[in-house]
VEXLUM-540658 format. One record per residue (C-alpha): residue number from 1; x, y, z. Coordinates in Angstrom, 3 decimals, decimal comma. Each point is the difference from the previous one (the first is absolute). Last residue first. Example, Ala and Ser with C-alpha at 12.3 -4.5 7.8 and 13.67 -1.06 7.14 Angstrom:
REM VEXLUM-540658
   k       xx       yy       zz
   2   13,670   -1,060    7,140
   1   -1,370   -3,440    0,660
REM end
This chain:
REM VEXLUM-540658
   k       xx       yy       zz
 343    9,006  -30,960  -72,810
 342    0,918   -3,634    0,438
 341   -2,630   -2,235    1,405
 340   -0,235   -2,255   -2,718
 339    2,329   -2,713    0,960
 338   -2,214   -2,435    1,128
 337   -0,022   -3,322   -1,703
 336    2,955   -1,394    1,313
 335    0,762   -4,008   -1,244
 334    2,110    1,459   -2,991
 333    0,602   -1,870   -3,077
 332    3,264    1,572   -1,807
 331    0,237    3,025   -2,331
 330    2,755    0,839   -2,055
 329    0,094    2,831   -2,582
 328    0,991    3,046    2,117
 327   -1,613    3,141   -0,390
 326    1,656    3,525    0,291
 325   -0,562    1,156   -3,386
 324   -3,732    0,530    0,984
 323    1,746    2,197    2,960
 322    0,920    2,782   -2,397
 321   -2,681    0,026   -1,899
 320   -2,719    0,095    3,223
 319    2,138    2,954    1,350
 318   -0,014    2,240   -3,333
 317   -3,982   -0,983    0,255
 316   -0,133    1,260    3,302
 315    1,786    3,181   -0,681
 314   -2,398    0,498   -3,199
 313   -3,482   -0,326    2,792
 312    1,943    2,029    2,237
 311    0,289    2,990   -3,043
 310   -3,305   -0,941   -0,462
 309   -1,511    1,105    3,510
 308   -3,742   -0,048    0,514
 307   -0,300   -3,501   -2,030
 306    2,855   -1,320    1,023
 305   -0,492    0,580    3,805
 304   -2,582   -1,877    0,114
 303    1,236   -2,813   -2,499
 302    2,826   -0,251    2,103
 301   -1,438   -0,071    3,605
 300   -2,038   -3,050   -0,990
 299    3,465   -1,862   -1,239
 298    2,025    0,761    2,617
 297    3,240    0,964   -1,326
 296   -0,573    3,403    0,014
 295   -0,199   -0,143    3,720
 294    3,215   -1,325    0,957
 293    2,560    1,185   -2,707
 292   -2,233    3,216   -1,078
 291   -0,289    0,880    3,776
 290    3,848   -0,654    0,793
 289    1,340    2,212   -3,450
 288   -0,945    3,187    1,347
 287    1,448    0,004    3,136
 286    2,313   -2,272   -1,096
 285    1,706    3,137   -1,528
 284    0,696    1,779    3,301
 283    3,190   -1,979    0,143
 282    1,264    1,565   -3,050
 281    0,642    3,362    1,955
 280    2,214   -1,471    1,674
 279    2,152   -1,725   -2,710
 278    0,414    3,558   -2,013
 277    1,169    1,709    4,175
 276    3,158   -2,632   -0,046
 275    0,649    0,065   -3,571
 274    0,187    3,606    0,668
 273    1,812   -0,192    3,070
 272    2,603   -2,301   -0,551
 271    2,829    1,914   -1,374
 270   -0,658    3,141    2,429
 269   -0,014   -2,534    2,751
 268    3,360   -1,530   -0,750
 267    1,765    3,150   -0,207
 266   -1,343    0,361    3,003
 265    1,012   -3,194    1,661
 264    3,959    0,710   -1,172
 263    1,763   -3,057    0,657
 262   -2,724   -2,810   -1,445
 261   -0,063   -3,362    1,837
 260   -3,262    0,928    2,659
 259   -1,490    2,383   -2,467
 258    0,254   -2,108   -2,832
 257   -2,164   -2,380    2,165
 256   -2,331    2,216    0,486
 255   -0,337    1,565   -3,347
 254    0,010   -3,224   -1,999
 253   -2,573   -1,769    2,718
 252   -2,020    2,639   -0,574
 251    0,023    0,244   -3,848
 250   -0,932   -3,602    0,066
 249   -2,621    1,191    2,477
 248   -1,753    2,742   -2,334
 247    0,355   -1,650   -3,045
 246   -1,141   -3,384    1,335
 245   -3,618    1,327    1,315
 244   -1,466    0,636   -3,403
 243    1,703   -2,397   -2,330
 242    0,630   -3,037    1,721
 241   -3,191   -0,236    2,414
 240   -2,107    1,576   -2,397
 239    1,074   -2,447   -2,717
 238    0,348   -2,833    1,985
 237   -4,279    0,291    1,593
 236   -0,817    0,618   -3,698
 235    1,237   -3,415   -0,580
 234   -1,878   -1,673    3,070
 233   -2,963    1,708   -0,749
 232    0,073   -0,411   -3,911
 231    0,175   -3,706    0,646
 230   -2,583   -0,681    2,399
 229   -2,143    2,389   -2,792
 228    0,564   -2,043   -2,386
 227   -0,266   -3,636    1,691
 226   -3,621    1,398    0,668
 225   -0,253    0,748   -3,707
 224    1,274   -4,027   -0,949
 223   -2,290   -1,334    2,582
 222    1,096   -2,231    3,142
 221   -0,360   -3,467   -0,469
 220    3,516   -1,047   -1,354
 219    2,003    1,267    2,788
 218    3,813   -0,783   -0,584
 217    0,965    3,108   -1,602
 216   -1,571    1,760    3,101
 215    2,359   -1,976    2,018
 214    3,515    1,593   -2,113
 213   -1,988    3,545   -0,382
 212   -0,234   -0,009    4,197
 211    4,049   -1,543    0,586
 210    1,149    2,788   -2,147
 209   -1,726    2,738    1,458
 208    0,410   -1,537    3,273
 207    4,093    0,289   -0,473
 206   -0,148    2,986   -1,797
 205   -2,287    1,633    2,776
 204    2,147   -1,191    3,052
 203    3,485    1,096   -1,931
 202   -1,867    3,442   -0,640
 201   -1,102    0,241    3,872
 200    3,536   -0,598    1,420
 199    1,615    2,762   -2,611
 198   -2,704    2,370    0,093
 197   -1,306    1,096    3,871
 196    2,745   -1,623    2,394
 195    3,162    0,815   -2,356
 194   -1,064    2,867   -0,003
 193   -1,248    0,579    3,550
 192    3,351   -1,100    0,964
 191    2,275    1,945   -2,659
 190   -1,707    2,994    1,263
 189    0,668   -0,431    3,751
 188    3,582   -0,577   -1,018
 187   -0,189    3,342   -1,526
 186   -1,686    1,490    2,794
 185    2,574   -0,729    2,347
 184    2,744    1,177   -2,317
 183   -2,085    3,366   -0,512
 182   -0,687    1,240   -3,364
 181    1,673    2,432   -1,389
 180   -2,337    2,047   -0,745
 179   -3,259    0,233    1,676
 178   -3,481   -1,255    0,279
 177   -2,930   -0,838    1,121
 176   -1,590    3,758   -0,232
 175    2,507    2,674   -1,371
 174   -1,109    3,229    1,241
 173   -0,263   -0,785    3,934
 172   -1,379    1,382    3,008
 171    0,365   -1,061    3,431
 170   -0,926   -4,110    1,080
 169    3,014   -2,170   -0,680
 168   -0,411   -1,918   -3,204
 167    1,768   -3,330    0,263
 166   -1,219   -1,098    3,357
 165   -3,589    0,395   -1,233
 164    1,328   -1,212   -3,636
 163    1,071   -3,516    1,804
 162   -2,940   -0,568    2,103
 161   -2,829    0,834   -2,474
 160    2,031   -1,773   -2,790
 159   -0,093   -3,470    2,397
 158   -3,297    0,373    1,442
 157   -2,411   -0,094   -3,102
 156    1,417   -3,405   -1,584
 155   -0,837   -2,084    2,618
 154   -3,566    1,898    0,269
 153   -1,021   -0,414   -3,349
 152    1,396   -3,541   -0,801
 151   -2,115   -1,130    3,111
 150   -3,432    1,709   -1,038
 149    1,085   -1,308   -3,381
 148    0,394   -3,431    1,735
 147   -2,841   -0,146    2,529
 146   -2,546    1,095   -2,800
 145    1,359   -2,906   -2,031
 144   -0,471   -2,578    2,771
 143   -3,237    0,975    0,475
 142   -0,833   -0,071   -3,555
 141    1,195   -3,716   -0,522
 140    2,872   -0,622   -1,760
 139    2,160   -1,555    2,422
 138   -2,265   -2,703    1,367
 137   -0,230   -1,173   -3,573
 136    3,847   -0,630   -0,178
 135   -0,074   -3,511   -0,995
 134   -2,665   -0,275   -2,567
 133    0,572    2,470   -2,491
 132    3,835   -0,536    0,027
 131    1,587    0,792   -3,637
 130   -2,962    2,154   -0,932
 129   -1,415    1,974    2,919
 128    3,292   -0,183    2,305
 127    1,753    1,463   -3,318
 126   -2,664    2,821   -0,301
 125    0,133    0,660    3,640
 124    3,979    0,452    0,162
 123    0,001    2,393   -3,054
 122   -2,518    2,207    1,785
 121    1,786   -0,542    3,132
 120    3,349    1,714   -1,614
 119   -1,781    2,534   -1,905
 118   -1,165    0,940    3,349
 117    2,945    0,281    1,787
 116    1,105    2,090   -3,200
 115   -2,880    2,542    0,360
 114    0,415   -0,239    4,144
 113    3,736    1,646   -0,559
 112   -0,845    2,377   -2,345
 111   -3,061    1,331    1,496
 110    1,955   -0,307    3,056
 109    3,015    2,209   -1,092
 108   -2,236    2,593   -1,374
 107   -1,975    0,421    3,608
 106    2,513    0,274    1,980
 105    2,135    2,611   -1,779
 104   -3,254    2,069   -0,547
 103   -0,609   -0,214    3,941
 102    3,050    1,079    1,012
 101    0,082    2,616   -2,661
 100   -3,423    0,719    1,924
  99    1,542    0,731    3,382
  98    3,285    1,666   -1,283
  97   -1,825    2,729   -1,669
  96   -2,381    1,090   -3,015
  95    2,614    1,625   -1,880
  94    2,234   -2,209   -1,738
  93    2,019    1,158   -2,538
  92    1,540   -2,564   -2,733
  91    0,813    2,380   -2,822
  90   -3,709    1,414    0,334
  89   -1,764   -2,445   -2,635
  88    1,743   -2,806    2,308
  87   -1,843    1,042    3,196
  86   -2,985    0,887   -1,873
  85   -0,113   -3,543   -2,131
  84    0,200   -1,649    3,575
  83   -2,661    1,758    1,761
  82   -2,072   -1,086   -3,093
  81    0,958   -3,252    0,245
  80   -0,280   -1,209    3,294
  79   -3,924   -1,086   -0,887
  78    1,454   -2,312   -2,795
  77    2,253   -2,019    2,207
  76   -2,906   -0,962    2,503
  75   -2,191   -0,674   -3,278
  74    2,393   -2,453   -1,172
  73    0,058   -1,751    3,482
  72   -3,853   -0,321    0,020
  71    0,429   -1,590   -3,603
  70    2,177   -2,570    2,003
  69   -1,995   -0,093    2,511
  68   -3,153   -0,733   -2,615
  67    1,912   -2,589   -1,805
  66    0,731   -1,594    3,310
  65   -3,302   -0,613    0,923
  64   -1,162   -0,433   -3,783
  63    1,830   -3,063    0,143
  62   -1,970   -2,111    2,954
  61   -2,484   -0,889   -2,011
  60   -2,695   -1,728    2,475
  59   -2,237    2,890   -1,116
  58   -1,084    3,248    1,983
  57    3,257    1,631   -0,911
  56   -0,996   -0,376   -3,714
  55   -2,226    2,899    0,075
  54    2,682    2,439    0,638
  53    2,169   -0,695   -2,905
  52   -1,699    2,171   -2,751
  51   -0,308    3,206    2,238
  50    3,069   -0,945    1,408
  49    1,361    0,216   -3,808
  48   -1,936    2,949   -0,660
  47    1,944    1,738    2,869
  46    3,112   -1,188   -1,328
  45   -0,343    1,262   -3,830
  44   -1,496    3,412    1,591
  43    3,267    0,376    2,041
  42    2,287   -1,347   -2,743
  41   -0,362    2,259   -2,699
  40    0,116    3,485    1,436
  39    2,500   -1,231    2,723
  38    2,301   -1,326   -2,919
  37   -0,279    2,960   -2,072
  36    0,792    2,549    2,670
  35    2,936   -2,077    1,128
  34    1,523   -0,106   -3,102
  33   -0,150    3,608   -0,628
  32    1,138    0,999    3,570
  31    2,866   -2,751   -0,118
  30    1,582    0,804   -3,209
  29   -0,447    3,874    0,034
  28    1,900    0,833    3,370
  27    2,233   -3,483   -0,050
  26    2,823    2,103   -1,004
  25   -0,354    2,196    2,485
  24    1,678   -1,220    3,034
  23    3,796    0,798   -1,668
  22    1,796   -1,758    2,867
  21    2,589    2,332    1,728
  20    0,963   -2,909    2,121
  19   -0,823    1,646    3,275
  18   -3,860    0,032   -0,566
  17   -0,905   -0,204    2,889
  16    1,748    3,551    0,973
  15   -0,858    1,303   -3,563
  14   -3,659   -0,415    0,936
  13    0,415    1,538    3,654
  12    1,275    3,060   -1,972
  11   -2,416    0,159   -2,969
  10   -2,925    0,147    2,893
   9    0,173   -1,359    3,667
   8    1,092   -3,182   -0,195
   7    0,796   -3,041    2,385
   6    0,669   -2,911   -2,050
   5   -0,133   -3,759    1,072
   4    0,999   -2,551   -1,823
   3   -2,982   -2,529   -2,331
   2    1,548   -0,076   -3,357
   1   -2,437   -0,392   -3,012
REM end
Protein backbone atom coordinates (compact mmCIF):
# COMPACT_ATOMS: atom_id res chain seq x y z
CA UNK A 1 0.00 0.00 0.00
CA UNK A 2 1.60 3.41 -0.98
CA UNK A 3 2.58 5.62 1.82
CA UNK A 4 2.19 9.74 -0.08
CA UNK A 5 0.51 12.15 1.42
CA UNK A 6 -3.16 13.21 0.60
CA UNK A 7 -4.97 16.09 1.86
CA UNK A 8 -8.83 15.44 1.38
CA UNK A 9 -11.78 16.83 2.24
CA UNK A 10 -14.58 14.52 0.78
CA UNK A 11 -14.93 13.10 -3.07
CA UNK A 12 -12.88 16.20 -4.01
CA UNK A 13 -9.72 15.82 -1.83
CA UNK A 14 -10.08 11.99 -2.87
CA UNK A 15 -9.88 12.66 -6.61
CA UNK A 16 -6.99 15.14 -5.81
CA UNK A 17 -4.81 12.01 -4.39
CA UNK A 18 -5.99 10.10 -6.43
CA UNK A 19 -4.70 11.82 -9.69
CA UNK A 20 -4.48 8.64 -11.69
CA UNK A 21 -8.16 8.09 -11.90
CA UNK A 22 -7.57 4.68 -10.12
CA UNK A 23 -10.80 2.67 -9.81
CA UNK A 24 -10.39 2.35 -5.62
CA UNK A 25 -13.19 -0.02 -5.45
CA UNK A 26 -12.28 -2.99 -6.66
CA UNK A 27 -10.77 -4.18 -3.54
CA UNK A 28 -14.34 -3.13 -1.73
CA UNK A 29 -15.58 -6.87 -1.36
CA UNK A 30 -12.13 -8.69 -1.52
CA UNK A 31 -10.47 -7.05 1.31
CA UNK A 32 -13.55 -6.53 3.77
CA UNK A 33 -14.52 -10.26 3.38
CA UNK A 34 -11.10 -11.52 3.75
CA UNK A 35 -10.25 -9.49 6.42
CA UNK A 36 -13.30 -10.33 8.46
CA UNK A 37 -12.47 -14.00 8.24
CA UNK A 38 -8.94 -13.73 9.05
CA UNK A 39 -9.43 -11.50 12.27
CA UNK A 40 -12.33 -13.89 13.31
CA UNK A 41 -9.97 -16.82 13.05
CA UNK A 42 -6.76 -15.67 14.00
CA UNK A 43 -7.34 -13.56 17.13
CA UNK A 44 -8.76 -16.46 19.26
CA UNK A 45 -6.11 -18.95 17.47
CA UNK A 46 -3.27 -16.40 18.85
CA UNK A 47 -4.54 -15.78 22.14
CA UNK A 48 -4.79 -19.59 22.82
CA UNK A 49 -1.45 -19.90 21.54
CA UNK A 50 0.02 -17.41 24.38
CA UNK A 51 -2.21 -19.08 26.51
CA UNK A 52 -0.33 -22.37 25.51
CA UNK A 53 3.18 -20.70 25.26
CA UNK A 54 3.26 -18.74 28.40
CA UNK A 55 4.38 -21.36 30.72
CA UNK A 56 7.44 -22.14 28.87
CA UNK A 57 8.98 -18.65 29.49
CA UNK A 58 9.92 -19.82 32.93
CA UNK A 59 12.16 -22.67 31.34
CA UNK A 60 15.72 -22.49 29.98
CA UNK A 61 13.87 -22.71 26.38
CA UNK A 62 14.62 -19.83 24.91
CA UNK A 63 12.04 -20.48 21.75
CA UNK A 64 8.86 -19.67 23.14
CA UNK A 65 10.42 -16.04 23.64
CA UNK A 66 10.36 -15.38 20.22
CA UNK A 67 7.37 -17.47 19.40
CA UNK A 68 5.41 -15.36 21.71
CA UNK A 69 6.73 -11.86 19.89
CA UNK A 70 6.09 -13.16 17.03
CA UNK A 71 2.44 -14.20 18.00
CA UNK A 72 2.51 -10.66 19.78
CA UNK A 73 3.24 -9.24 16.26
CA UNK A 74 0.21 -11.17 14.74
CA UNK A 75 -2.03 -9.79 17.23
CA UNK A 76 -0.62 -6.11 16.57
CA UNK A 77 -1.77 -6.67 12.83
CA UNK A 78 -5.06 -8.17 13.81
CA UNK A 79 -6.23 -5.25 16.14
CA UNK A 80 -5.75 -2.70 12.88
CA UNK A 81 -8.14 -4.64 11.17
CA UNK A 82 -11.30 -3.52 11.72
CA UNK A 83 -10.36 0.18 11.06
CA UNK A 84 -8.91 -1.22 8.03
CA UNK A 85 -11.92 -3.32 6.61
CA UNK A 86 -14.03 0.19 7.16
CA UNK A 87 -11.67 2.23 5.30
CA UNK A 88 -11.67 -0.23 2.36
CA UNK A 89 -15.55 -1.25 2.79
CA UNK A 90 -16.05 2.67 2.13
CA UNK A 91 -14.00 2.92 -1.28
CA UNK A 92 -10.95 3.71 0.80
CA UNK A 93 -12.38 6.67 3.16
CA UNK A 94 -10.82 7.45 6.13
CA UNK A 95 -12.56 9.21 8.73
CA UNK A 96 -11.04 9.03 11.99
CA UNK A 97 -8.17 11.69 11.17
CA UNK A 98 -4.61 12.26 10.39
CA UNK A 99 -3.49 11.36 14.02
CA UNK A 100 -4.72 7.78 14.05
CA UNK A 101 -4.03 7.02 10.20
CA UNK A 102 -0.64 7.81 11.56
CA UNK A 103 -0.95 5.45 13.97
CA UNK A 104 -2.68 2.60 11.76
CA UNK A 105 0.20 3.08 9.18
CA UNK A 106 2.66 2.49 12.03
CA UNK A 107 1.38 -0.06 13.50
CA UNK A 108 0.70 -2.50 10.23
CA UNK A 109 4.12 -1.96 8.95
CA UNK A 110 5.71 -3.19 12.29
CA UNK A 111 3.61 -6.13 12.77
CA UNK A 112 4.92 -6.98 9.46
CA UNK A 113 8.20 -6.02 9.83
CA UNK A 114 8.88 -7.63 13.56
CA UNK A 115 6.78 -10.96 12.19
CA UNK A 116 9.57 -11.57 9.60
CA UNK A 117 12.47 -10.42 12.08
CA UNK A 118 11.17 -12.97 14.02
CA UNK A 119 10.84 -15.73 11.63
CA UNK A 120 14.31 -14.89 10.98
CA UNK A 121 15.61 -15.56 14.80
CA UNK A 122 13.32 -18.39 15.08
CA UNK A 123 15.12 -20.09 12.20
CA UNK A 124 18.50 -18.85 13.64
CA UNK A 125 17.77 -20.52 17.20
CA UNK A 126 16.74 -23.80 15.85
CA UNK A 127 20.00 -24.09 13.75
CA UNK A 128 22.24 -22.75 16.82
CA UNK A 129 20.22 -25.60 18.83
CA UNK A 130 21.03 -28.45 16.46
CA UNK A 131 24.07 -27.80 14.31
CA UNK A 132 25.91 -25.82 17.32
CA UNK A 133 24.43 -26.84 20.75
CA UNK A 134 27.48 -26.28 22.48
CA UNK A 135 29.05 -23.20 21.11
CA UNK A 136 26.47 -20.62 21.23
CA UNK A 137 24.99 -21.44 24.74
CA UNK A 138 25.58 -17.92 25.95
CA UNK A 139 23.26 -16.91 23.14
CA UNK A 140 20.30 -18.78 23.99
CA UNK A 141 19.77 -18.01 27.28
CA UNK A 142 16.47 -16.13 28.33
CA UNK A 143 18.17 -12.98 29.06
CA UNK A 144 19.65 -12.77 25.99
CA UNK A 145 16.36 -13.54 24.23
CA UNK A 146 14.37 -10.91 26.12
CA UNK A 147 17.19 -8.38 25.05
CA UNK A 148 16.72 -9.39 21.41
CA UNK A 149 12.91 -9.19 20.82
CA UNK A 150 12.95 -6.19 23.12
CA UNK A 151 15.78 -5.08 20.56
CA UNK A 152 14.02 -6.30 17.27
CA UNK A 153 10.94 -4.34 18.63
CA UNK A 154 12.30 -1.12 19.08
CA UNK A 155 14.76 -1.11 15.86
CA UNK A 156 12.05 -1.88 13.87
CA UNK A 157 9.42 0.62 15.58
CA UNK A 158 11.31 3.95 14.69
CA UNK A 159 11.88 3.70 11.12
CA UNK A 160 7.87 3.55 9.81
CA UNK A 161 7.01 6.00 12.69
CA UNK A 162 9.54 8.50 11.22
CA UNK A 163 8.92 8.08 7.64
CA UNK A 164 4.83 8.04 7.62
CA UNK A 165 5.00 11.11 10.26
CA UNK A 166 6.82 13.09 7.55
CA UNK A 167 4.74 11.36 4.97
CA UNK A 168 1.29 12.23 6.24
CA UNK A 169 1.13 15.89 7.07
CA UNK A 170 -1.25 16.52 9.94
CA UNK A 171 -5.02 18.03 8.38
CA UNK A 172 -7.51 15.69 7.20
CA UNK A 173 -7.25 13.05 4.79
CA UNK A 174 -9.56 10.39 2.86
CA UNK A 175 -7.01 8.14 1.55
CA UNK A 176 -4.78 7.07 4.57
CA UNK A 177 -1.01 5.90 3.48
CA UNK A 178 -1.45 6.39 0.30
CA UNK A 179 -1.74 7.95 -3.05
CA UNK A 180 -1.40 7.58 -6.69
CA UNK A 181 1.30 7.92 -8.36
CA UNK A 182 3.56 7.26 -6.10
CA UNK A 183 6.26 9.56 -5.23
CA UNK A 184 9.93 8.97 -6.68
CA UNK A 185 11.23 9.32 -3.15
CA UNK A 186 8.91 6.96 -1.85
CA UNK A 187 9.43 4.54 -4.44
CA UNK A 188 13.02 4.15 -3.75
CA UNK A 189 12.02 4.06 -0.12
CA UNK A 190 9.86 1.06 -1.11
CA UNK A 191 12.34 -0.89 -2.98
CA UNK A 192 14.57 -0.49 0.32
CA UNK A 193 12.33 -1.82 2.88
CA UNK A 194 11.62 -4.53 0.31
CA UNK A 195 14.38 -5.61 -0.46
CA UNK A 196 15.26 -5.19 3.44
CA UNK A 197 12.11 -7.20 4.82
CA UNK A 198 11.73 -10.41 2.09
CA UNK A 199 14.44 -10.77 -0.24
CA UNK A 200 17.53 -10.60 2.50
CA UNK A 201 15.47 -12.61 5.07
CA UNK A 202 14.30 -15.46 2.48
CA UNK A 203 18.03 -16.06 1.28
CA UNK A 204 18.90 -16.22 5.32
CA UNK A 205 15.99 -18.77 5.91
CA UNK A 206 16.80 -21.05 2.79
CA UNK A 207 20.19 -21.06 3.61
CA UNK A 208 19.57 -22.18 7.53
CA UNK A 209 16.72 -24.17 6.43
CA UNK A 210 18.91 -26.13 4.44
CA UNK A 211 21.94 -26.19 6.57
CA UNK A 212 19.29 -27.23 9.89
CA UNK A 213 17.53 -30.50 7.93
CA UNK A 214 21.28 -31.32 6.52
CA UNK A 215 22.64 -31.59 10.70
CA UNK A 216 19.45 -32.99 11.86
CA UNK A 217 20.04 -35.83 9.26
CA UNK A 218 23.16 -36.43 11.01
CA UNK A 219 21.73 -36.83 14.66
CA UNK A 220 21.10 -40.36 15.39
CA UNK A 221 19.85 -39.92 19.07
CA UNK A 222 17.16 -37.69 18.71
CA UNK A 223 13.59 -39.45 18.24
CA UNK A 224 11.92 -40.08 15.00
CA UNK A 225 8.53 -37.73 16.28
CA UNK A 226 10.84 -35.06 17.65
CA UNK A 227 12.71 -35.09 14.18
CA UNK A 228 8.91 -34.53 12.99
CA UNK A 229 8.03 -31.79 14.36
CA UNK A 230 11.86 -30.04 13.74
CA UNK A 231 10.91 -30.77 10.36
CA UNK A 232 7.39 -29.48 10.00
CA UNK A 233 8.71 -26.18 11.67
CA UNK A 234 11.28 -25.45 9.41
CA UNK A 235 9.01 -26.44 6.31
CA UNK A 236 5.98 -24.68 7.45
CA UNK A 237 8.33 -21.76 8.29
CA UNK A 238 9.02 -21.76 3.77
CA UNK A 239 5.63 -22.05 3.07
CA UNK A 240 4.40 -19.00 5.01
CA UNK A 241 7.35 -17.18 4.21
CA UNK A 242 6.95 -17.94 0.29
CA UNK A 243 3.42 -18.00 -0.06
CA UNK A 244 1.91 -15.50 2.29
CA UNK A 245 4.31 -12.61 2.43
CA UNK A 246 5.84 -13.13 -1.31
CA UNK A 247 2.64 -12.12 -3.13
CA UNK A 248 2.44 -8.98 -1.64
CA UNK A 249 6.27 -7.91 -2.07
CA UNK A 250 6.92 -9.61 -5.40
CA UNK A 251 4.03 -7.55 -6.52
CA UNK A 252 5.89 -4.61 -4.87
CA UNK A 253 8.95 -4.80 -6.29
CA UNK A 254 6.93 -5.24 -9.87
CA UNK A 255 5.00 -2.03 -9.25
CA UNK A 256 7.89 -0.02 -8.05
CA UNK A 257 10.20 -0.75 -10.22
CA UNK A 258 7.78 -0.57 -13.24
CA UNK A 259 7.12 2.67 -11.97
CA UNK A 260 10.63 3.94 -12.13
CA UNK A 261 11.14 2.43 -16.13
CA UNK A 262 7.47 2.66 -17.18
CA UNK A 263 6.38 6.13 -19.24
CA UNK A 264 3.00 6.55 -18.12
CA UNK A 265 3.07 5.82 -13.99
CA UNK A 266 -0.66 5.76 -13.99
CA UNK A 267 -1.30 3.62 -16.43
CA UNK A 268 1.05 1.62 -14.53
CA UNK A 269 -0.83 1.88 -11.28
CA UNK A 270 -4.20 0.95 -12.61
CA UNK A 271 -2.37 -2.35 -14.01
CA UNK A 272 -0.87 -3.14 -10.74
CA UNK A 273 -3.30 -2.41 -8.31
CA UNK A 274 -5.27 -5.37 -7.96
CA UNK A 275 -2.49 -7.77 -7.83
CA UNK A 276 -1.07 -5.17 -5.75
CA UNK A 277 -4.15 -4.86 -3.04
CA UNK A 278 -4.78 -9.44 -3.61
CA UNK A 279 -0.95 -9.75 -2.16
CA UNK A 280 -1.84 -7.43 0.81
CA UNK A 281 -4.41 -8.77 2.02
CA UNK A 282 -2.52 -12.23 2.01
CA UNK A 283 -0.19 -10.99 4.53
CA UNK A 284 -2.79 -11.17 7.23
CA UNK A 285 -2.87 -14.93 6.60
CA UNK A 286 0.05 -15.85 9.00
CA UNK A 287 -2.04 -14.60 11.40
CA UNK A 288 -3.78 -17.59 11.40
CA UNK A 289 -1.36 -19.95 10.20
CA UNK A 290 1.69 -18.74 13.00
CA UNK A 291 -0.23 -20.32 16.11
CA UNK A 292 -1.03 -23.69 14.33
CA UNK A 293 2.80 -23.70 12.97
CA UNK A 294 4.32 -22.97 16.50
CA UNK A 295 1.92 -24.14 18.93
CA UNK A 296 0.24 -26.98 17.19
CA UNK A 297 3.32 -28.50 16.89
CA UNK A 298 3.88 -29.00 20.44
CA UNK A 299 2.87 -32.14 21.24
CA UNK A 300 0.89 -31.37 24.77
CA UNK A 301 -0.78 -28.37 23.13
CA UNK A 302 -2.02 -30.74 20.32
CA UNK A 303 -3.89 -33.24 21.98
CA UNK A 304 -5.56 -30.24 23.96
CA UNK A 305 -6.55 -28.53 21.44
CA UNK A 306 -7.56 -31.70 19.45
CA UNK A 307 -9.90 -32.81 21.52
CA UNK A 308 -11.96 -29.33 21.86
CA UNK A 309 -11.24 -28.48 18.25
CA UNK A 310 -11.41 -31.34 15.49
CA UNK A 311 -11.15 -29.40 12.63
CA UNK A 312 -7.33 -28.56 14.36
CA UNK A 313 -7.06 -32.01 15.32
CA UNK A 314 -7.63 -32.92 10.98
CA UNK A 315 -5.19 -29.82 10.18
CA UNK A 316 -2.62 -31.46 12.29
CA UNK A 317 -2.92 -34.69 10.88
CA UNK A 318 -2.83 -33.08 7.10
CA UNK A 319 0.54 -31.53 8.63
CA UNK A 320 1.95 -34.80 10.20
CA UNK A 321 1.35 -36.53 6.40
CA UNK A 322 2.90 -34.13 4.76
CA UNK A 323 6.09 -33.91 6.78
CA UNK A 324 6.25 -37.96 7.28
CA UNK A 325 7.27 -37.78 3.52
CA UNK A 326 9.87 -35.46 4.50
CA UNK A 327 12.35 -38.01 6.12
CA UNK A 328 15.66 -38.73 5.03
CA UNK A 329 17.11 -42.28 5.25
CA UNK A 330 20.64 -41.67 6.60
CA UNK A 331 21.53 -41.36 10.01
CA UNK A 332 25.08 -41.09 11.40
CA UNK A 333 26.36 -41.51 15.22
CA UNK A 334 25.92 -38.31 16.93
CA UNK A 335 27.91 -37.35 20.19
CA UNK A 336 24.79 -34.60 21.13
CA UNK A 337 22.25 -35.93 23.16
CA UNK A 338 20.12 -32.90 23.63
CA UNK A 339 18.11 -31.85 20.99
CA UNK A 340 14.75 -32.03 22.52
CA UNK A 341 14.03 -28.65 23.29
CA UNK A 342 12.19 -27.78 20.17
CA UNK A 343 8.63 -26.61 20.57
Amino acid sequence: MDMTPTPSSGNSNLNEANNCGVDLSQDAIYLPVIYSIFFIIGTPLNLMALFGLYRLIKSENVLPVYVINLLLSDLLQLFTVPLWIDYYRRGHSWRFGSTSCQLLGVSFYVSIYTGIAFMCIIALERYLAIAKPLRFQALRKLKFARWIALSIWVVVAVPPSIILRKMQPNDNHTLCIEGYPSKEGFIIYRLITLSLSFIIPLAFIVILHRKTLRSLSAIGTLGMEEKHRIRGLLILLMVIFILVLGPYHITGCVKYIGLLLHGDACEWEKAVFVPYQLGRGLLSLNSVLDPILYTFLRSDFRAAAGHYLPCLRRMQESVCRTVSHQRTTTKTPSTLSDHSDSI
